[in-house]
C-alpha positions in Angstrom: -11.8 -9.3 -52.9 -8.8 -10.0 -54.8 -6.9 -13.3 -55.0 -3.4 -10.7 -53.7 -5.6 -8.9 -51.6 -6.6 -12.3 -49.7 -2.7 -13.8 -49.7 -2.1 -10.9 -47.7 -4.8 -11.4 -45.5 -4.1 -15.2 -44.9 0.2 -14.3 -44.5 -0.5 -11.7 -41.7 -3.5 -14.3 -39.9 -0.5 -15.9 -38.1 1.4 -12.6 -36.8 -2.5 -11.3 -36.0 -3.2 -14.3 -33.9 0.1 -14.6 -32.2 -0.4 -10.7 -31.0 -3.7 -11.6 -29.3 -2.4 -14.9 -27.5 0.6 -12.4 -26.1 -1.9 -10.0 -25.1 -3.9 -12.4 -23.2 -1.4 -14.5 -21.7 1.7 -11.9 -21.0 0.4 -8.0 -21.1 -2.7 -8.0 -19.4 -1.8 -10.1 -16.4 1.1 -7.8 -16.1 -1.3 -4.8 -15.9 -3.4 -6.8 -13.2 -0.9 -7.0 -11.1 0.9 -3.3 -11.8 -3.0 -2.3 -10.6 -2.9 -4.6 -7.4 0.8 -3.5 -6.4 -0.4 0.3 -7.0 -3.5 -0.3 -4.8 -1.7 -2.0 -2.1 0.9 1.0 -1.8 -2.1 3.7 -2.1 -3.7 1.9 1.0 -0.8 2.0 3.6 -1.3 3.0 6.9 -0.2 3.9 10.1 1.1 0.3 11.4 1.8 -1.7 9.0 4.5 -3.8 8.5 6.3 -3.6 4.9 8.7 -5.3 3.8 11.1 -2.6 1.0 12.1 -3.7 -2.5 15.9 -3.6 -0.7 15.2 -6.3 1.9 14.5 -3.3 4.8 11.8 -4.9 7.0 10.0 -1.7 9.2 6.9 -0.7 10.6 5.2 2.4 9.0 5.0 5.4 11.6 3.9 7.5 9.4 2.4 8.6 5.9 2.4 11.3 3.8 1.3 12.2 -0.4 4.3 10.0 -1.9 6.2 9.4 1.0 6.5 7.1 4.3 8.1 7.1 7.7 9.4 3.8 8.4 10.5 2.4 11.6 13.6 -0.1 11.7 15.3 -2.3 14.7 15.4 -2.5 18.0 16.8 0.8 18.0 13.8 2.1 16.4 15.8 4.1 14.1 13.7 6.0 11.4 13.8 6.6 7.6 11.4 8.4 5.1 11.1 6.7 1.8 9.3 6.8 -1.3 5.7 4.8 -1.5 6.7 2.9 -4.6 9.9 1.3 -2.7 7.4 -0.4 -0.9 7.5 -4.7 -1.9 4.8 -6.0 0.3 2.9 -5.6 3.5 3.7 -8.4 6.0 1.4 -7.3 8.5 -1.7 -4.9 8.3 -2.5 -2.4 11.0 -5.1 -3.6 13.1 -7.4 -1.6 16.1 -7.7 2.1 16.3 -5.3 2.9 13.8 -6.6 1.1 10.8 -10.0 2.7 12.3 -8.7 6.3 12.3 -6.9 5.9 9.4 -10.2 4.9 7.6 -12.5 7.7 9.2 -10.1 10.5 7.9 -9.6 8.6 4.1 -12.9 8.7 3.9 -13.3 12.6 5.1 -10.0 13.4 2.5 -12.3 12.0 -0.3 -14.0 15.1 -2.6 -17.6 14.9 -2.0 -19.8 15.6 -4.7 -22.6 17.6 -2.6 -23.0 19.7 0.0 -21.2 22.3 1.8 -17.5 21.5 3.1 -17.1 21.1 7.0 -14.2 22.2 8.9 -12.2 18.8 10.3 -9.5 18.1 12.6 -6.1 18.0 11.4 -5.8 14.1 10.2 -2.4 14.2 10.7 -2.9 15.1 14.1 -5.1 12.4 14.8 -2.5 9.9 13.1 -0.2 11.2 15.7 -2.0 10.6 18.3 -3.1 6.6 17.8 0.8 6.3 16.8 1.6 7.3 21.1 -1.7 5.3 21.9 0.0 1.9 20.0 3.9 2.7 21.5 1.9 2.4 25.3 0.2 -0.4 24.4 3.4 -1.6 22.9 5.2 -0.8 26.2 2.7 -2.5 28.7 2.5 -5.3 26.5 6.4 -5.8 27.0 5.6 -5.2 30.5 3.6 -7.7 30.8 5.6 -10.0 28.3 8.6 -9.2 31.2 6.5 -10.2 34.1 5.6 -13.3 32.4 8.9 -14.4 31.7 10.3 -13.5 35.6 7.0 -15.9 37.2 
């Protein structure tokens, strides 16, 4: 190699290095945590609470592709918004709905073998749990009530 050829080598050494230490320490967290956020919107279900990028603070009623149903306030008022609104989950679904919720995920997967079975509707299903949770809701404010009057 050539004394120019080596200059250049040893000018551009410092720009080189500085490129990796802002990979390491400002780009790639960045895309760890892009990933995270993007897995924790792909895997929201039926009864969770979110809280929006907005401040809105619901409970999911239901889910669709790139959409969800949110429910808000005591006057349960609905609204459908985009998946990637979504800022956190505050509370995961717990019981029968995480459990449906998991049985048909797993039966909307492609599988690689084998014939393809006819299903229920999953949507259906969801339904379903959702009036399953609002009486278990209800008796548990039932009960809450009767508490508070003895």
């Amino acid at each position: 190699m050539s004394e120019n050829a080596q200059a250049t080598l040893v000018n551009f050494l410092p720009l080189i290095i500085l490129i990796a230490v802002m990979y390491f320490l400002m780009i790639r967290p960045q895309r760890k945590k892009d990933k995270a956020i993007n897995e924790m919107r792909r895997s929201l279900t039926v009864g969770d609470e979110i809280v929006t990028i907005g401040g809105i603070v619901g409970k999911i009623v239901k889910t669709k592709d790139e959409t969800i149903v949110i429910q808000v306030g005591s006057d349960r008022v609905k609204l459908e918004m985009m998946r990637w609104a979504v800022s956190s989950i505050t509370k995961e679904a717990r019981g029968k709905a995480r459990e449906v919720y998991d049985e048909v995920k797993e039966e909307d997967e492609p599988k690689k073998k084998g014939i393809k079975r006819l299903r229920k509707d999953p949507v259906e299903e969801l339904e379903a749990v959702e009036e399953e949770i609002k009486e278990i809701e209800k008796k548990d404010e039932e009960v809450r009530e009767a508490d508070e009057l003895v």
